[in-house]
Biopython code that builds the backbone (N, CA, C, O; Angstrom):
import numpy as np
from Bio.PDB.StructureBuilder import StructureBuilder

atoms = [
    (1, "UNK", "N", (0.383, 17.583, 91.511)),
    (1, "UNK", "CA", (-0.296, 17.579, 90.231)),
    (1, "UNK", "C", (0.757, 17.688, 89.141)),
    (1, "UNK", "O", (1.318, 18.744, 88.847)),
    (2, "UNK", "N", (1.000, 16.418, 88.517)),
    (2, "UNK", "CA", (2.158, 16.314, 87.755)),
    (2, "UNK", "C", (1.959, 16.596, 85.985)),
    (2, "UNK", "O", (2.720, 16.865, 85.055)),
    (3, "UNK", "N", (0.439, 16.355, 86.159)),
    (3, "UNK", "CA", (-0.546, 15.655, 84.843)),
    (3, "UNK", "C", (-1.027, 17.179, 84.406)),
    (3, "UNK", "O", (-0.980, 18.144, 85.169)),
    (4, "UNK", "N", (-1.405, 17.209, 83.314)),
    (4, "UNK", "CA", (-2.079, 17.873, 82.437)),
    (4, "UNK", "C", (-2.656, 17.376, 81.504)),
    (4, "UNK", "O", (-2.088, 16.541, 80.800)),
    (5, "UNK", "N", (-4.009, 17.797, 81.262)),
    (5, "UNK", "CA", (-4.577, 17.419, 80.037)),
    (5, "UNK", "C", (-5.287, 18.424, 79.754)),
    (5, "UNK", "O", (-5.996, 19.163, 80.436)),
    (6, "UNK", "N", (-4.829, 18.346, 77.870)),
    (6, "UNK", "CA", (-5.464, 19.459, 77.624)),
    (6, "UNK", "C", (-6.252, 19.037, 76.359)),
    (6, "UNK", "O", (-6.385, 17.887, 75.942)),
    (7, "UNK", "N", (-6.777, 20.233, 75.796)),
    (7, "UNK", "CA", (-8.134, 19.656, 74.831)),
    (7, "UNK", "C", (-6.885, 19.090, 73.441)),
    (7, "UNK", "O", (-5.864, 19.703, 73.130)),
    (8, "UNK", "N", (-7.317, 17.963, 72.908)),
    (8, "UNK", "CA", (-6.554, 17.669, 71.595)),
    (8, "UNK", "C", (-6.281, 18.558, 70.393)),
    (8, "UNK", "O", (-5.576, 18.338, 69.409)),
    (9, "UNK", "N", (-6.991, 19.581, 70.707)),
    (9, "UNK", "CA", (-6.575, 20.849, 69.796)),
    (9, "UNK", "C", (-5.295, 21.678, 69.903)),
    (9, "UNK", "O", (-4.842, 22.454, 69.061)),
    (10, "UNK", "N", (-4.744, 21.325, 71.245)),
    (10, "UNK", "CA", (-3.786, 21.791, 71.614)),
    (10, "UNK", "C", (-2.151, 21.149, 71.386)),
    (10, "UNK", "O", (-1.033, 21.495, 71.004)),
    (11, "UNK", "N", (-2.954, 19.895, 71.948)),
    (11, "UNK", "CA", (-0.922, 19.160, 71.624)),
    (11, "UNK", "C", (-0.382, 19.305, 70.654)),
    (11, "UNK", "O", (0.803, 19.591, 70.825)),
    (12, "UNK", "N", (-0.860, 19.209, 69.088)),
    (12, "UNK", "CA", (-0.030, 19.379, 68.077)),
    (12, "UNK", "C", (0.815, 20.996, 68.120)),
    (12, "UNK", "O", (2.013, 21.174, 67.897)),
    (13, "UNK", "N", (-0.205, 22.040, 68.470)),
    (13, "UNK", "CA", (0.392, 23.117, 68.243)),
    (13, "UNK", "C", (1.708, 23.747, 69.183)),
    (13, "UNK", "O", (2.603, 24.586, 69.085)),
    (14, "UNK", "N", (1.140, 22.672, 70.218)),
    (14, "UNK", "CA", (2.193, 23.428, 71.464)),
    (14, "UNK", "C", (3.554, 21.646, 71.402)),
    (14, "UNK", "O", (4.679, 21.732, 71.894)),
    (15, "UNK", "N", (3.353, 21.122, 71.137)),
    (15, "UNK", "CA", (4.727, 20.250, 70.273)),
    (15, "UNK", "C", (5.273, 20.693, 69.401)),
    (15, "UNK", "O", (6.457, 20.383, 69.271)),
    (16, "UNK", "N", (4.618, 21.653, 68.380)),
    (16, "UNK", "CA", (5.473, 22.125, 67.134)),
    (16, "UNK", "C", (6.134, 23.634, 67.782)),
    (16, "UNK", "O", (7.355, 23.787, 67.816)),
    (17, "UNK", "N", (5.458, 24.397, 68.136)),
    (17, "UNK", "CA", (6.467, 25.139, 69.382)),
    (17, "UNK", "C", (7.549, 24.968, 69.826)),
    (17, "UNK", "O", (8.608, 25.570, 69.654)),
    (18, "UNK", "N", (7.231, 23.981, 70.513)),
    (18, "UNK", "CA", (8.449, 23.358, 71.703)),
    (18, "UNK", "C", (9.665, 23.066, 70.556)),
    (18, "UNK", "O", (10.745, 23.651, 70.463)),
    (19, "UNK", "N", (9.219, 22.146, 69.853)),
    (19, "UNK", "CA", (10.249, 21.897, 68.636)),
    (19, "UNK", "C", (10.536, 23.064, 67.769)),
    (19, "UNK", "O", (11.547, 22.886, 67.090)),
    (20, "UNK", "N", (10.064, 23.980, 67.625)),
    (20, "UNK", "CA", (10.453, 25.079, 66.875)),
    (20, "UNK", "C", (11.373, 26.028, 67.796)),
    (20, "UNK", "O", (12.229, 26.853, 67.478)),
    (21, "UNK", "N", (10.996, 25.706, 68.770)),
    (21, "UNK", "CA", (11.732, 26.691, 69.657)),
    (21, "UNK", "C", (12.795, 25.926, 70.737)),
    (21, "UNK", "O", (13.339, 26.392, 71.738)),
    (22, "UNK", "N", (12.836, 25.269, 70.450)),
    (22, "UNK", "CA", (13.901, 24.218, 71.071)),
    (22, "UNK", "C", (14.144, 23.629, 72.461)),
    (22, "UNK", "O", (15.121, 23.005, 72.875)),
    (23, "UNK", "N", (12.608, 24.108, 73.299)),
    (23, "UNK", "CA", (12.321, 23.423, 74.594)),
    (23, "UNK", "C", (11.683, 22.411, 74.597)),
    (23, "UNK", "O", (11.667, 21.701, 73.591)),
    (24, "UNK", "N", (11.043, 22.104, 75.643)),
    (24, "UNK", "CA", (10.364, 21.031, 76.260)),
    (24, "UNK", "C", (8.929, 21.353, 76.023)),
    (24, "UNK", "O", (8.680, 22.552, 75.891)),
    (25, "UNK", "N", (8.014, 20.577, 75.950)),
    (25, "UNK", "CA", (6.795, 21.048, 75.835)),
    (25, "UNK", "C", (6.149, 21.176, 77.232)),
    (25, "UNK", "O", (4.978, 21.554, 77.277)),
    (26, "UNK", "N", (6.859, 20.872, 78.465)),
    (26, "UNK", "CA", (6.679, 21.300, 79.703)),
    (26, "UNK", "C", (7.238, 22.661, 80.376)),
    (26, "UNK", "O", (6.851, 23.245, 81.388)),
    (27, "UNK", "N", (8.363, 22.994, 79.398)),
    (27, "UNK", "CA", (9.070, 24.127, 79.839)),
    (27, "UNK", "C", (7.974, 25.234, 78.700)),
    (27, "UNK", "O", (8.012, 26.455, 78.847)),
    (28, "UNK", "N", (7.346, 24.780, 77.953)),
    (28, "UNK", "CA", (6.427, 26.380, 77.032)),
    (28, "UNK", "C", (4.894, 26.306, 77.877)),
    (28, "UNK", "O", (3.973, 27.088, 77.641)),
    (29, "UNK", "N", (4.869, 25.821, 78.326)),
    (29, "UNK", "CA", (3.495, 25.090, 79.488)),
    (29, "UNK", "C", (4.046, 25.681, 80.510)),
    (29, "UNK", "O", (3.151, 26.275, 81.111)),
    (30, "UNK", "N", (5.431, 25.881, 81.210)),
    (30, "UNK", "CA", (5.441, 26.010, 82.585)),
    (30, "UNK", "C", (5.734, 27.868, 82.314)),
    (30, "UNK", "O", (5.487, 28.602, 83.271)),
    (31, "UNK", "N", (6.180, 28.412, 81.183)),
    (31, "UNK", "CA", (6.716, 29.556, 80.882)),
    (31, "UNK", "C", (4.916, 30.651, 80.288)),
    (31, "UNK", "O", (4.669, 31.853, 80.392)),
    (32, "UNK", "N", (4.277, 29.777, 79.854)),
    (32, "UNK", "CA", (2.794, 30.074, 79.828)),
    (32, "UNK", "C", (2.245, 30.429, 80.686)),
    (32, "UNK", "O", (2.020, 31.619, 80.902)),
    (33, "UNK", "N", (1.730, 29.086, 81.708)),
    (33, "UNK", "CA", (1.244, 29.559, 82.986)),
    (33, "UNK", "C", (2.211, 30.750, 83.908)),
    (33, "UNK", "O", (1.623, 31.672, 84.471)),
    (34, "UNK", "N", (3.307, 30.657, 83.967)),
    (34, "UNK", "CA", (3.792, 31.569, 85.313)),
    (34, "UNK", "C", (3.648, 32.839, 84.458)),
    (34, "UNK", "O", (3.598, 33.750, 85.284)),
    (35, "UNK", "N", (3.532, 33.497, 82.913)),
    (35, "UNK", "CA", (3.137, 34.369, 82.056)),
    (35, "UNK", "C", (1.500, 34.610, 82.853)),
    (35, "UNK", "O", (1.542, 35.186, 83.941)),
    (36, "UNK", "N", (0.854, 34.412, 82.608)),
    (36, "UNK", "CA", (-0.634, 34.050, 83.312)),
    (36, "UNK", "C", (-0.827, 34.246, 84.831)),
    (36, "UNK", "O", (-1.597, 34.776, 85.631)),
    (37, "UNK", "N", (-0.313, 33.916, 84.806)),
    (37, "UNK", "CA", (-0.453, 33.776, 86.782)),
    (37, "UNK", "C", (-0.045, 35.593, 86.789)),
    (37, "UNK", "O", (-0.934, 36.401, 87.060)),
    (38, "UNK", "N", (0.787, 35.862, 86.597)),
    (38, "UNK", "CA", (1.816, 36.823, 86.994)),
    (38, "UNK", "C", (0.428, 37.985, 86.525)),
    (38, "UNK", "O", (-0.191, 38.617, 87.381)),
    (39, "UNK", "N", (0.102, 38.092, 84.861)),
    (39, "UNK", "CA", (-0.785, 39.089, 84.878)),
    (39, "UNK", "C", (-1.999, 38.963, 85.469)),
    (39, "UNK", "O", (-2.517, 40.065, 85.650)),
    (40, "UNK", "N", (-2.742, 37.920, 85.890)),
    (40, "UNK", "CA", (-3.675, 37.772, 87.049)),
    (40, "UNK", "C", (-3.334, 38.136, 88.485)),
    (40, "UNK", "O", (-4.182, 38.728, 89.153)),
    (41, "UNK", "N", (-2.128, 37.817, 89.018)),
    (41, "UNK", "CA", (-2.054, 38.952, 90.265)),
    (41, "UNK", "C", (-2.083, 40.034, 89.666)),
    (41, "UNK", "O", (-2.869, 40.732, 90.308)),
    (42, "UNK", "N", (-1.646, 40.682, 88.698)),
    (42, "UNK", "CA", (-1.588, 41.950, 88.944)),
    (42, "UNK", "C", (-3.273, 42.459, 88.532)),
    (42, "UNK", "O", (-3.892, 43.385, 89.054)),
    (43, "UNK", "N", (-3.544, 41.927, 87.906)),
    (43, "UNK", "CA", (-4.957, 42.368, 87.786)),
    (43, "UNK", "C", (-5.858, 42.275, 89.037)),
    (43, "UNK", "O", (-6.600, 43.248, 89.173)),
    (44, "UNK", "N", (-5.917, 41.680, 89.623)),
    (44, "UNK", "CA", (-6.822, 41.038, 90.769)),
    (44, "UNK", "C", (-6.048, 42.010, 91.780)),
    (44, "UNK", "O", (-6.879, 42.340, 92.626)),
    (45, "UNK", "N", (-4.753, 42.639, 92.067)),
    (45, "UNK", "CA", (-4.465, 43.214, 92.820)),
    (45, "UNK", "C", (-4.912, 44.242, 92.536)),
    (45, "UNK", "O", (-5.848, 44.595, 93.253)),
    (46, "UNK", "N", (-4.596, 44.970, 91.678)),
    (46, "UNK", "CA", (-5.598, 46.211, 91.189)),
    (46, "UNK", "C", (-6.771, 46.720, 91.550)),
    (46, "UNK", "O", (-7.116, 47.770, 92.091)),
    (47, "UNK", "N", (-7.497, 45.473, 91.017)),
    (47, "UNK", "CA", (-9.022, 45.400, 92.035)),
    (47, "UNK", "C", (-9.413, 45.643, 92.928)),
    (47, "UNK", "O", (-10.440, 46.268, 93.191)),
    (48, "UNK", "N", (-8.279, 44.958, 93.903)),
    (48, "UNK", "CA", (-8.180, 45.110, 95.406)),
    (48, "UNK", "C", (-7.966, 46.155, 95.393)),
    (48, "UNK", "O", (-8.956, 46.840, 95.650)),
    (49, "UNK", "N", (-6.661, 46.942, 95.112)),
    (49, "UNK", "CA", (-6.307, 48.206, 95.814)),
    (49, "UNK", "C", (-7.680, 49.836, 95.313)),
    (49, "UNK", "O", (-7.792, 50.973, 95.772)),
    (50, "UNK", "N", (-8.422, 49.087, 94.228)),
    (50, "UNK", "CA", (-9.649, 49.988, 94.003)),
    (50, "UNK", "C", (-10.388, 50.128, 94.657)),
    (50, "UNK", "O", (-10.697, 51.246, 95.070)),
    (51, "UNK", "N", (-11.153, 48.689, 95.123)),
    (51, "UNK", "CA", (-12.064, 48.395, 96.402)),
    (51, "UNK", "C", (-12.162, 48.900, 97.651)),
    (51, "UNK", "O", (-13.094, 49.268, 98.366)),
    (52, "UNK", "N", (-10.269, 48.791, 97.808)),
    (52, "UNK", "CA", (-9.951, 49.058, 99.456)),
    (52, "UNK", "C", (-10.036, 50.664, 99.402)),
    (52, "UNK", "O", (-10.218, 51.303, 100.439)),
    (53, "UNK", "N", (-9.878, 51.370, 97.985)),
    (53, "UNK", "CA", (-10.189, 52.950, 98.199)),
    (53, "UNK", "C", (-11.103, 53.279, 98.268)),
    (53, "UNK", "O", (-11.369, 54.018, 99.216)),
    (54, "UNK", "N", (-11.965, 52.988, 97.465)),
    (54, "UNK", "CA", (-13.698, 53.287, 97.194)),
    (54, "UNK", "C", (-14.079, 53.064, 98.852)),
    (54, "UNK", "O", (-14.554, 53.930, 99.587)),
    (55, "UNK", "N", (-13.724, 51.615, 99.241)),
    (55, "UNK", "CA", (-14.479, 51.730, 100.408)),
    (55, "UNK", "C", (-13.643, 51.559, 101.965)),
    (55, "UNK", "O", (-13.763, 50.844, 102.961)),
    (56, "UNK", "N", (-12.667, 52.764, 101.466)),
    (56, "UNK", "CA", (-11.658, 52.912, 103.009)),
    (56, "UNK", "C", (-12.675, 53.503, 104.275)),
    (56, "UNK", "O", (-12.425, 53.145, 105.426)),
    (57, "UNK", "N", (-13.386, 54.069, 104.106)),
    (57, "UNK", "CA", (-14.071, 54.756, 104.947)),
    (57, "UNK", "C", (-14.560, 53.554, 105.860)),
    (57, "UNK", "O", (-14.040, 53.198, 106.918)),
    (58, "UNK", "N", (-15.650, 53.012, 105.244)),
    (58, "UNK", "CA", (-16.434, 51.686, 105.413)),
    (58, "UNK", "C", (-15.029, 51.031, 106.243)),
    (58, "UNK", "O", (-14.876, 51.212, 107.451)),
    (59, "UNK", "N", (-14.196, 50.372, 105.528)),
    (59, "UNK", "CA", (-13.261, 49.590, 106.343)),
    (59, "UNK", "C", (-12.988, 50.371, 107.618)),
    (59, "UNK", "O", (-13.511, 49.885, 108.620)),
    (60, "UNK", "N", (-12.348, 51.368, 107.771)),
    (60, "UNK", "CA", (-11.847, 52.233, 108.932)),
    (60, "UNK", "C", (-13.044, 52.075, 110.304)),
    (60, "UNK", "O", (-12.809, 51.921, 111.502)),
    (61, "UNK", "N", (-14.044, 52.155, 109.759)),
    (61, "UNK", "CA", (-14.995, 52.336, 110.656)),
    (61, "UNK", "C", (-15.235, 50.473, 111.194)),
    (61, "UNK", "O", (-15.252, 50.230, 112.401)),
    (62, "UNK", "N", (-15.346, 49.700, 110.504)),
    (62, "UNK", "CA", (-15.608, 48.566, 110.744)),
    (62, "UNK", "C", (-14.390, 47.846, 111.220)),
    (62, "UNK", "O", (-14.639, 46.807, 111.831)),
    (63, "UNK", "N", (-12.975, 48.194, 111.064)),
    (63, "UNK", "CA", (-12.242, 48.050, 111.782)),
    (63, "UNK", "C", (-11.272, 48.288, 113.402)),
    (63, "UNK", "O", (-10.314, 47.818, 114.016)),
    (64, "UNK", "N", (-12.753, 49.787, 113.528)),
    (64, "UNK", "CA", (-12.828, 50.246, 114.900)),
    (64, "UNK", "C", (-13.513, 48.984, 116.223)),
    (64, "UNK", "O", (-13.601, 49.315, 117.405)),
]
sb = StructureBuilder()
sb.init_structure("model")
sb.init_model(0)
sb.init_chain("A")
sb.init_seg("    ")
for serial, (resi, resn, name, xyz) in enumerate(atoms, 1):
    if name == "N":
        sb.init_residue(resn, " ", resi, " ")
    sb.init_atom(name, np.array(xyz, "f"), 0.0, 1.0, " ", f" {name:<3s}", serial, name[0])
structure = sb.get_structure()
């Protein structure tokens, strides 16, 4: 997946970026998402490690 498309509200702002800031408009796109990604594991891990406490008991037993 090489392609992106995004809503036309977007390209101007994230071209004047890139040019303001002196990258690529693939490198403020690729520095975005892995920004994103990164606080979604940690959120979603969180979750998990709440879940798996609340219901260690439950697991322990169902893993017997």
């Amino acid at each position: 997946m090489n392609q992106l498309h995004l809503p036309p509200d977007l390209h101007q702002p994230l071209e004047d970026l890139a040019d303001a800031t002196g990258r690529t408009v693939e490198d403020v796109v690729g520095e975005a998402l892995r920004l994103h990604l990164d606080r979604e594991e940690t959120r979603v891990l969180a979750i998990a490690q709440q879940l798996g406490q609340a219901h260690a008991e439950l697991l322990r037993r169902l893993g017997e």
